[in-house]
VEXRODREN-598894 format. One record per residue: residue in three letters; residue number from 1; x, y, z of N, C-alpha, C, CB in turn. Coordinates in nm, 4 decimals. Glycine has a CB too. Layout:
<sites>
SITE   residuo   num         nX         nY         nZ        caX        caY        caZ         cX         cY         cZ        cbX        cbY        cbZ
SITE       ALA   NUM          X          Y          Z          X          Y          Z          X          Y          Z          X          Y          Z
...
</sites>
This chain:
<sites>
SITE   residuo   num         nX         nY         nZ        caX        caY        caZ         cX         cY         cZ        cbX        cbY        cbZ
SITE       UNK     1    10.5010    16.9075    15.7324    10.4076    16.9598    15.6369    10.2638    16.9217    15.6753    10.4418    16.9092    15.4973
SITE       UNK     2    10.2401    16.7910    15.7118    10.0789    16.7505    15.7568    10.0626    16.8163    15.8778    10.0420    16.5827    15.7826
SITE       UNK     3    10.1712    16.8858    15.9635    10.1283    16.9679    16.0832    10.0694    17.0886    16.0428    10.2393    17.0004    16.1751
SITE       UNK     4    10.1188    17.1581    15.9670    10.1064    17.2516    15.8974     9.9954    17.3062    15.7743    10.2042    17.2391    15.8679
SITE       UNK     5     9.9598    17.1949    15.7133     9.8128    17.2068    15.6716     9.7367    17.1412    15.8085     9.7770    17.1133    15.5125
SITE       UNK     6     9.7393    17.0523    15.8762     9.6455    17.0663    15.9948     9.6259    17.1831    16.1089     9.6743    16.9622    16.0627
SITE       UNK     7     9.7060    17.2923    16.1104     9.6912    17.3734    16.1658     9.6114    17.4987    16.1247     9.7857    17.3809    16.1926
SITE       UNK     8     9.6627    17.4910    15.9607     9.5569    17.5544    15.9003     9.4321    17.5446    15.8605     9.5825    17.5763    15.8355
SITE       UNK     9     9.3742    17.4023    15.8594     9.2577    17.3595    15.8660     9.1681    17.4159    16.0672     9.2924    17.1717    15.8216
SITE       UNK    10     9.3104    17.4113    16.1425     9.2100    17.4662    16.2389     9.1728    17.6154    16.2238     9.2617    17.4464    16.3772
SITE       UNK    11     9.2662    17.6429    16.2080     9.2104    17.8402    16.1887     9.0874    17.8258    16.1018     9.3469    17.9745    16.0786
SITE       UNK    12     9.0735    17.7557    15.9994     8.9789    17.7800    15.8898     8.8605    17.7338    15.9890     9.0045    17.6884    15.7316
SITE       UNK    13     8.8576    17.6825    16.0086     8.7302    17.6196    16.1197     8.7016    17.7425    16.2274     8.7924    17.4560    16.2264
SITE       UNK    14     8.8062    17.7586    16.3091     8.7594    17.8456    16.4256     8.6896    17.9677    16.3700     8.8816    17.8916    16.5197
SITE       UNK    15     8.7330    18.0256    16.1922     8.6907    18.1329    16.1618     8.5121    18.1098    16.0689     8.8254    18.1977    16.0775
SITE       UNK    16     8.5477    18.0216    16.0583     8.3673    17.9384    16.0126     8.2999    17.9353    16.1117     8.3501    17.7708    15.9626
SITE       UNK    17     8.3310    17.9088    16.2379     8.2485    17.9136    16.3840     8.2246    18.0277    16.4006     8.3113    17.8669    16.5123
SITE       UNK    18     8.2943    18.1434    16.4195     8.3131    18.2514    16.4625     8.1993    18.3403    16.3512     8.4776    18.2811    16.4657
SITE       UNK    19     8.2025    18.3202    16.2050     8.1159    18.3536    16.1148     7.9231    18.3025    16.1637     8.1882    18.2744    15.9738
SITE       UNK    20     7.9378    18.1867    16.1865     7.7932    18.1215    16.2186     7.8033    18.1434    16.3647     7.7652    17.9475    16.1725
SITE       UNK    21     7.8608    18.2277    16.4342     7.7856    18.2660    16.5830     7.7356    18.3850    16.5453     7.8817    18.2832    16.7290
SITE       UNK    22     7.7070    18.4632    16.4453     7.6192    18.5892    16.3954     7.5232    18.5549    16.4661     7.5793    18.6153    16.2408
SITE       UNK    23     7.4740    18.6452    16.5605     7.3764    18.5948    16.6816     7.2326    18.6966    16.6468     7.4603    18.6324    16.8692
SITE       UNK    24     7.1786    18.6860    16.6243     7.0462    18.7393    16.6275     6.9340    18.7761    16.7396     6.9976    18.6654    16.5623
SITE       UNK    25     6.9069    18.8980    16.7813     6.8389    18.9261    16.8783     6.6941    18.9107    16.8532     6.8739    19.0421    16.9171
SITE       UNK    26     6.6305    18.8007    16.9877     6.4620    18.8010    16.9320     6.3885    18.9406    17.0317     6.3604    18.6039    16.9833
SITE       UNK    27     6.4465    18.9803    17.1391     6.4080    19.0872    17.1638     6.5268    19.2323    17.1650     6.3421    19.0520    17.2837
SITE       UNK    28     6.5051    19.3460    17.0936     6.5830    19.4439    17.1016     6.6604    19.4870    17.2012     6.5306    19.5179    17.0768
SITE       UNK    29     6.7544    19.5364    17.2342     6.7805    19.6298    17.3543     6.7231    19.7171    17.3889     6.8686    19.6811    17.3595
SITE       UNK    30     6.6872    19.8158    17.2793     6.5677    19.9035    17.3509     6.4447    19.8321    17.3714     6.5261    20.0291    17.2678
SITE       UNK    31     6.4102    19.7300    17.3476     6.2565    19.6598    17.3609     6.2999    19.6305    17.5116     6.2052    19.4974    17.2429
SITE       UNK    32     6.4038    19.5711    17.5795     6.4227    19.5528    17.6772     6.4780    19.6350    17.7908     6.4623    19.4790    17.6563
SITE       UNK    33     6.5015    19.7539    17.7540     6.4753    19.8538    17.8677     6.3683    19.8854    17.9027     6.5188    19.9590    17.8560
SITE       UNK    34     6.2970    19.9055    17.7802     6.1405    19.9734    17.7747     6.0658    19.8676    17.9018     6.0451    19.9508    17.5768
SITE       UNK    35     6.1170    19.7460    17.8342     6.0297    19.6296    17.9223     6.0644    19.6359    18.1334     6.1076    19.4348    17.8379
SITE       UNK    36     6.2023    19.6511    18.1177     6.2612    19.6618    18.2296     6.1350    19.7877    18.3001     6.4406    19.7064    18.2038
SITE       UNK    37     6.1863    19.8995    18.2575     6.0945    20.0143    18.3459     5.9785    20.0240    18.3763     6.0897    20.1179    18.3073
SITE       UNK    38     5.9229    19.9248    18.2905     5.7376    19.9264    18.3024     5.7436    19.8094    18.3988     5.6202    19.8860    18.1308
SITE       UNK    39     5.8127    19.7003    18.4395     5.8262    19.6292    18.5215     5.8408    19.6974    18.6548     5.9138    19.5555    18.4846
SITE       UNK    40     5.9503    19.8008    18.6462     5.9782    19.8460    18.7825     5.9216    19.9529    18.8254     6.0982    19.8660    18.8044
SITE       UNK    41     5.8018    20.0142    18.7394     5.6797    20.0879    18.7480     5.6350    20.0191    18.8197     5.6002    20.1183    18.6459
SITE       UNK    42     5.5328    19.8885    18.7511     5.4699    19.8010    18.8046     5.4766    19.7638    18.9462     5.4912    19.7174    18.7414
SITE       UNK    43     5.6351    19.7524    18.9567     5.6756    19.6457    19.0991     5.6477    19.7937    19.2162     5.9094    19.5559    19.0991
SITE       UNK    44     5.6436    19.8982    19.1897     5.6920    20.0090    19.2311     5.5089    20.0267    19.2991     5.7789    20.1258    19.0947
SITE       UNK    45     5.4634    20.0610    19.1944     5.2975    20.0883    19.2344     5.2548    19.9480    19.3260     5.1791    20.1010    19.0654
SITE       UNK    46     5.2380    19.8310    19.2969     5.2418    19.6779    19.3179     5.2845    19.6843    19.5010     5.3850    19.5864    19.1926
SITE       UNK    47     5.3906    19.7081    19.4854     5.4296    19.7566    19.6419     5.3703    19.8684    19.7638     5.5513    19.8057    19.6226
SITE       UNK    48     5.3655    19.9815    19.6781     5.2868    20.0699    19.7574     5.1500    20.0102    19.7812     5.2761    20.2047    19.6916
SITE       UNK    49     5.0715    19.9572    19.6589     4.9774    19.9316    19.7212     4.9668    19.8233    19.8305     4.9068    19.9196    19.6397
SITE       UNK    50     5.0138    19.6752    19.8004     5.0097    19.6130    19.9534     5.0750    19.7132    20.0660     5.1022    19.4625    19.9581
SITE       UNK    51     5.1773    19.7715    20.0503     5.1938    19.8529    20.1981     5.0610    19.9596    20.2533     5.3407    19.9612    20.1787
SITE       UNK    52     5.0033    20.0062    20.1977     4.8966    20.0954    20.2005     4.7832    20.0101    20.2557     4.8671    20.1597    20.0602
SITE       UNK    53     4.7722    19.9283    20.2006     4.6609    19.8117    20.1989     4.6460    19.7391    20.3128     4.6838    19.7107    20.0994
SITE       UNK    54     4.8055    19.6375    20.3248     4.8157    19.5610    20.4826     4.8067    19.6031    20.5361     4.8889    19.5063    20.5447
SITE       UNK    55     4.9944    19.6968    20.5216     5.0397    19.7477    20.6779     4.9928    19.8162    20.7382     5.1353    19.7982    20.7021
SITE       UNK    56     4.8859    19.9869    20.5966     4.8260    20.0791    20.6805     4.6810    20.0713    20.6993     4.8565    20.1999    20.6374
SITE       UNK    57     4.6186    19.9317    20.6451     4.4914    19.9044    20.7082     4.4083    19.9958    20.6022     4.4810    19.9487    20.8823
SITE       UNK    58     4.4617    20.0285    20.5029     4.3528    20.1150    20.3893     4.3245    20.0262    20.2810     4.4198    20.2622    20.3128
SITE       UNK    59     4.2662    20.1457    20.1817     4.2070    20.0529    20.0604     4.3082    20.0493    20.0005     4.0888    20.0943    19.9678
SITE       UNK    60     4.3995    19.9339    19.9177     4.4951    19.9381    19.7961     4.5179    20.0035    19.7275     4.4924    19.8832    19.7283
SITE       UNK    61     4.3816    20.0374    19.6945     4.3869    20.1064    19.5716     4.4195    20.2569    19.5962     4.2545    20.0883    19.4969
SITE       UNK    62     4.3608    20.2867    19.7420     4.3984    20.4299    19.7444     4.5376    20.5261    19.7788     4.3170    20.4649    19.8223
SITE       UNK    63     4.6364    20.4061    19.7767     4.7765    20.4436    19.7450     4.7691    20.5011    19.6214     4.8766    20.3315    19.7454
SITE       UNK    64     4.7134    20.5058    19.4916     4.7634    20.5450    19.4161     4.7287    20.6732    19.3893     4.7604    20.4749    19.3423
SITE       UNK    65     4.5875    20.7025    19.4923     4.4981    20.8179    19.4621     4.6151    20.9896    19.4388     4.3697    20.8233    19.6258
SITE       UNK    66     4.6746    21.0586    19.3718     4.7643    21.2076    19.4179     4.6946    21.2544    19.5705     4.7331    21.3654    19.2767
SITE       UNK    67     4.5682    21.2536    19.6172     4.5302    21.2808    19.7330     4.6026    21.2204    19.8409     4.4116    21.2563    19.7386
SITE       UNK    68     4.6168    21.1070    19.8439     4.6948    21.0312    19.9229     4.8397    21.0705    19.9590     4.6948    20.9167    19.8663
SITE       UNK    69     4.8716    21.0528    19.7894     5.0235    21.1267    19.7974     5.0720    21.2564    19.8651     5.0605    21.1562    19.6715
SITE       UNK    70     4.9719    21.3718    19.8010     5.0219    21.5297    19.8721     4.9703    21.5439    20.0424     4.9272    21.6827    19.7688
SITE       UNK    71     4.8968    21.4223    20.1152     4.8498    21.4392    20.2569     4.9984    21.3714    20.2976     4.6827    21.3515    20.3114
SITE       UNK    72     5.0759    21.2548    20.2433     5.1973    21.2080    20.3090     5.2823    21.3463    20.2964     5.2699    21.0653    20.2321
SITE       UNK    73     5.2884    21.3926    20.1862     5.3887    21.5172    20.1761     5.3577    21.6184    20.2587     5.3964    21.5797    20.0440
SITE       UNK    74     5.2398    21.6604    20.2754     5.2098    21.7625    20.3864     5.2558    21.7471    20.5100     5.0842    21.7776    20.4073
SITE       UNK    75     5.2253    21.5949    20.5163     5.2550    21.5480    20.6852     5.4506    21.5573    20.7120     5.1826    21.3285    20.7114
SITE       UNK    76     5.5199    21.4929    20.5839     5.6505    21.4966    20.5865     5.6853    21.6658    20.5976     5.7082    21.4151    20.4540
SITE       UNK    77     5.6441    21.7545    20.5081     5.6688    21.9355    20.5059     5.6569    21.9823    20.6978     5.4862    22.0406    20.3816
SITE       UNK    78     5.5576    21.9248    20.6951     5.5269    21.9509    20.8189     5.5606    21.9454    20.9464     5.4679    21.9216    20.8245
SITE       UNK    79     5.6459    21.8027    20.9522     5.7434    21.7848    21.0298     5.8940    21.8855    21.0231     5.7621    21.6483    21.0045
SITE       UNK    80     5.9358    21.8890    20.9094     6.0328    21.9271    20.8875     6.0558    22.1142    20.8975     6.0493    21.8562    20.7689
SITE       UNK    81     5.9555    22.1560    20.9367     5.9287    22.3234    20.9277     5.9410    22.3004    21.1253     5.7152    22.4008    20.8241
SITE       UNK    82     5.8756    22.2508    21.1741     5.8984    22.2381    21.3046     6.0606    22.2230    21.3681     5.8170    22.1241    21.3343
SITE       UNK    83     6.1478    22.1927    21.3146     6.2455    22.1606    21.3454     6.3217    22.2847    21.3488     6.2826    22.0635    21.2762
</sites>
């Protein structure tokens, strides 16, 4: 019998634990996608520009210029019509 109310004293417990792990989020899930993509925006632009900058000996900043962009695309179209 004392096994038996001690066993039931554990269930009662594990289900009191299980009640007070009600976990509360301090940032949303959607707050943290949102956060994710503007990060990998960031890391995304962040990158082009040192590559633009070091490797191709330009201004940083002018990776981001669309001018920049549609002269790589011309040059890539361009190759690829030759073939």
């Amino acid at each position: 019998m004392y096994e038996e109310r001690q066993e039931e004293q554990q269930t009662e417990q594990r289900t009191e634990r299980r009640k007070k792990r009600l976990r509360v989020r301090l940032i949303p899930i959607w707050l943290r996608l949102i956060i994710v993509i503007v990060l990998m925006v960031m890391s995304t632009a962040l990158g082009a520009m040192i590559g633009y900058g070091v490797l191709g000996d330009g201004k940083p900043l002018d990776a981001l210029k669309p001018s920049t962009w549609q002269h790589i695309i011309d040059i890539v179209k361009k190759d690829t019509k030759s073939k």
